[in-house]
C-alpha positions as CSV (number, residue, x, y, z in Angstrom):
1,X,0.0,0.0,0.0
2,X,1.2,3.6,-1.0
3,X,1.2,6.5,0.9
4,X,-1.4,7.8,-1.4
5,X,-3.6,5.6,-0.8
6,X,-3.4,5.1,2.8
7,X,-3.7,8.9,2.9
8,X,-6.9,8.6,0.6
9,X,-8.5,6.0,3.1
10,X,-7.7,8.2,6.0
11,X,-9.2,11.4,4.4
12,X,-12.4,9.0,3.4
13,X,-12.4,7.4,7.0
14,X,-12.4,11.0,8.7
15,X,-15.2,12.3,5.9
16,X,-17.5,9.2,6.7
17,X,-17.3,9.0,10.3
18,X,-17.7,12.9,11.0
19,X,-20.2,12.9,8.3
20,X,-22.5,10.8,10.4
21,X,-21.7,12.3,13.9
22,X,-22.4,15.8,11.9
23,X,-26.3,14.6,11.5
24,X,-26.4,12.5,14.8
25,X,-24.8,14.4,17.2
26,X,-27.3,15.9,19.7
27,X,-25.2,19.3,20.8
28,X,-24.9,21.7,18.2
29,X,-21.4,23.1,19.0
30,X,-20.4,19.1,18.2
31,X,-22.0,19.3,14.8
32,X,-19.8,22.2,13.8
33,X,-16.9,20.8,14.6
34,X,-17.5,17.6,12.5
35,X,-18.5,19.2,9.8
36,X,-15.0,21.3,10.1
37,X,-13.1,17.8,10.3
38,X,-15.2,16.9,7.0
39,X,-14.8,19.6,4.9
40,X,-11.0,19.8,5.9
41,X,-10.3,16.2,5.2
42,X,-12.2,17.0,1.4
43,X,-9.7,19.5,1.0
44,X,-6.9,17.5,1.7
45,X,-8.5,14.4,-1.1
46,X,-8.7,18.0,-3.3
47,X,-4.3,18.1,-2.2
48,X,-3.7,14.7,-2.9
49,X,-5.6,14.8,-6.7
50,X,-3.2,18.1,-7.6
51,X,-6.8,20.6,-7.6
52,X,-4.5,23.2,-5.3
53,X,-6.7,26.0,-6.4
54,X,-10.1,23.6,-5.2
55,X,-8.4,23.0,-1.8
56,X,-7.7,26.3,-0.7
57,X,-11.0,27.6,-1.5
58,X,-12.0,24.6,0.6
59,X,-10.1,25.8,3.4
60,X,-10.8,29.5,3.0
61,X,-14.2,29.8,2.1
62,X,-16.0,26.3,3.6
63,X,-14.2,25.7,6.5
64,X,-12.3,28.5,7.6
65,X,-15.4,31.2,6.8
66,X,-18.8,29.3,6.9
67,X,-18.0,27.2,9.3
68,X,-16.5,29.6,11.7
69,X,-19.6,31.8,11.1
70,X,-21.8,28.9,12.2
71,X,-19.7,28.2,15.4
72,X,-19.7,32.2,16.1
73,X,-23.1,32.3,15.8
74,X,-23.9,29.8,17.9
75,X,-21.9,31.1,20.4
76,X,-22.9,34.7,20.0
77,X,-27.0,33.5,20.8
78,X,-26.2,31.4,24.2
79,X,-27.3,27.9,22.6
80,X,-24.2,26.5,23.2
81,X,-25.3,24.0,25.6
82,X,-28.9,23.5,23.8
83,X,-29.0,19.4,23.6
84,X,-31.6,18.1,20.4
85,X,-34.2,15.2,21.6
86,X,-33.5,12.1,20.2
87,X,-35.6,11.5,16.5
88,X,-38.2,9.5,16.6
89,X,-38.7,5.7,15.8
90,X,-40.5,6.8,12.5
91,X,-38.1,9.6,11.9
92,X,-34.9,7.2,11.8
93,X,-37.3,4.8,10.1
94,X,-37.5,7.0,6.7
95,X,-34.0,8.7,7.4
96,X,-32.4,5.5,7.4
97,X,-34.7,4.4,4.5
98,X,-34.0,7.8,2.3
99,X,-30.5,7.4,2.8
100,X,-30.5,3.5,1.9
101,X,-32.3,4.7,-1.4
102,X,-29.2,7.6,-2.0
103,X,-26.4,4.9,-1.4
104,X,-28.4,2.5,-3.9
105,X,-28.4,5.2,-6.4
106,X,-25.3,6.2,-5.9
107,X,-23.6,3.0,-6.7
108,X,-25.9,2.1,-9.4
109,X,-24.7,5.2,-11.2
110,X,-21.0,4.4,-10.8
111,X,-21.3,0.9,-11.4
112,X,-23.3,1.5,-14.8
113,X,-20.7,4.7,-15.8
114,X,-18.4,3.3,-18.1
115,X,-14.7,4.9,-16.7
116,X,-11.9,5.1,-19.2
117,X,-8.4,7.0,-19.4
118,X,-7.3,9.2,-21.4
119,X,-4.2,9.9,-23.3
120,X,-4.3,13.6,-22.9
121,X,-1.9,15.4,-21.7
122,X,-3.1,18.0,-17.9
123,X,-4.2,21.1,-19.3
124,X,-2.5,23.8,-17.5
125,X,-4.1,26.6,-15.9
126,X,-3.1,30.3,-15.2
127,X,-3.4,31.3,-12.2
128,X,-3.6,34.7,-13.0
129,X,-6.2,34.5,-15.4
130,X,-8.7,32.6,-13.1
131,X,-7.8,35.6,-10.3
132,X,-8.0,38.3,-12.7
133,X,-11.7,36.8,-13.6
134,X,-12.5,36.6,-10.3
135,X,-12.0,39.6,-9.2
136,X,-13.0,41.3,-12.4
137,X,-16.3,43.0,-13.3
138,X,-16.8,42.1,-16.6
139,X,-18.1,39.5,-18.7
140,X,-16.7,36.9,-17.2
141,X,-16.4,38.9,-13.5
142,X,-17.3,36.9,-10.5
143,X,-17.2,40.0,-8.1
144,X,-20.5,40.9,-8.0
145,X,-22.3,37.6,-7.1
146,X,-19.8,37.4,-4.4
147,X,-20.5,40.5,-3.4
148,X,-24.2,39.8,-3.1
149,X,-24.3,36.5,-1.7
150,X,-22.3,37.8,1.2
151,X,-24.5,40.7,1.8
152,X,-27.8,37.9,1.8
153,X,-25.5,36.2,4.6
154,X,-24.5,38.9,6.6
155,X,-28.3,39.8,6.6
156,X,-29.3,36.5,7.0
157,X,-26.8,36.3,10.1
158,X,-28.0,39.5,11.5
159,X,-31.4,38.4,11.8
160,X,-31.4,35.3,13.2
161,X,-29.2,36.9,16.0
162,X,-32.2,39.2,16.4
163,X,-34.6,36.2,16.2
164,X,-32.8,34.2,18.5
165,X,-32.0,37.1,20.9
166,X,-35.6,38.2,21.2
167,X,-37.0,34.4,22.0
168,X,-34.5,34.9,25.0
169,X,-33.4,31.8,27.2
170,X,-35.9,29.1,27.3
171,X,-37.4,28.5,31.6
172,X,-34.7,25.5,31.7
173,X,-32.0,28.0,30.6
174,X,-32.6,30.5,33.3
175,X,-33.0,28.2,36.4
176,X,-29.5,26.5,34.6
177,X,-27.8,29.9,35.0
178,X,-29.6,30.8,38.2
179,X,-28.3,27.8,40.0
């Protein structure tokens, strides 16, 4: 076994396992902090397949902005210690059925693509031109939809701090922080 692939199965161990305790962990703060393990480990699979570009816009804008927005906003509206009731038996039932269905799909798909290589040669890419065209406003400008989507987050963010603030702490809350 290479080092490549024992990295690839660690990076798809990490992924799967914090992939599932993202969804079934009952604390919140947890659930953050898998889902920073998962989209870190994709970024090191993005690494190891020579996508260096991919990866760091992994790491900058998944994990080290989005997810760090998530955690700071669960911090920011007291819920750190909020604990989620267990689903119920009819809940799991159809999660565990829907997501049965997806891995069927899923590996029908790749079993019936038909993979092949290819003699070509890696294109190469210019790093200058693909940050000149972000950056740029023109034709092929990605600027403003940045620009946009972060103001619909910022918003977003700003008022479900308000939401959550006005609810204030639930009875259970209090006589926690009273005690």
């Amino acid at each position: 076994m290479t080092a490549n692939q024992l990295m690839f199965i660690l990076f798809s161990i990490v992924i799967v396992v914090c992939s599932i305790l993202t969804v079934t962990s009952r604390r919140i703060l947890r659930s953050a902090v898998f889902l920073l393990f998962v989209l870190i480990s994709t970024a090191g699979l993005y690494f190891m397949l020579n996508f260096q570009f991919l990866a760091a816009v992994q790491l900058t804008l998944y994990a080290g902005g989005i997810v760090v927005l998530i955690i700071f906003s669960i911090l920011l509206t007291s819920h750190i210690s909020q604990r989620f009731e267990p689903a119920e038996l009819k809940k799991s039932l159809f999660s565990a059925l829907a997501a049965a269905a997806g891995l069927i799909v899923t590996i029908a798909t790749i079993l019936d693509f038909k993979f092949s290589a290819t003699s070509e040669a890696a294109k190469e890419v210019n790093m200058q031109v693909v940050g000149t065209d972000l950056l740029s406003t023109g034709s092929n400008g990605y600027i403003l939809p940045f620009e946009v989507v972060s103001i619909l987050l910022l918003a977003a963010m700003i008022a479900a701090i308000v939401v959550a603030k006005k609810a204030g702490p639930s009875k259970t809350e209090s006589e926690t922080i009273i005690k």
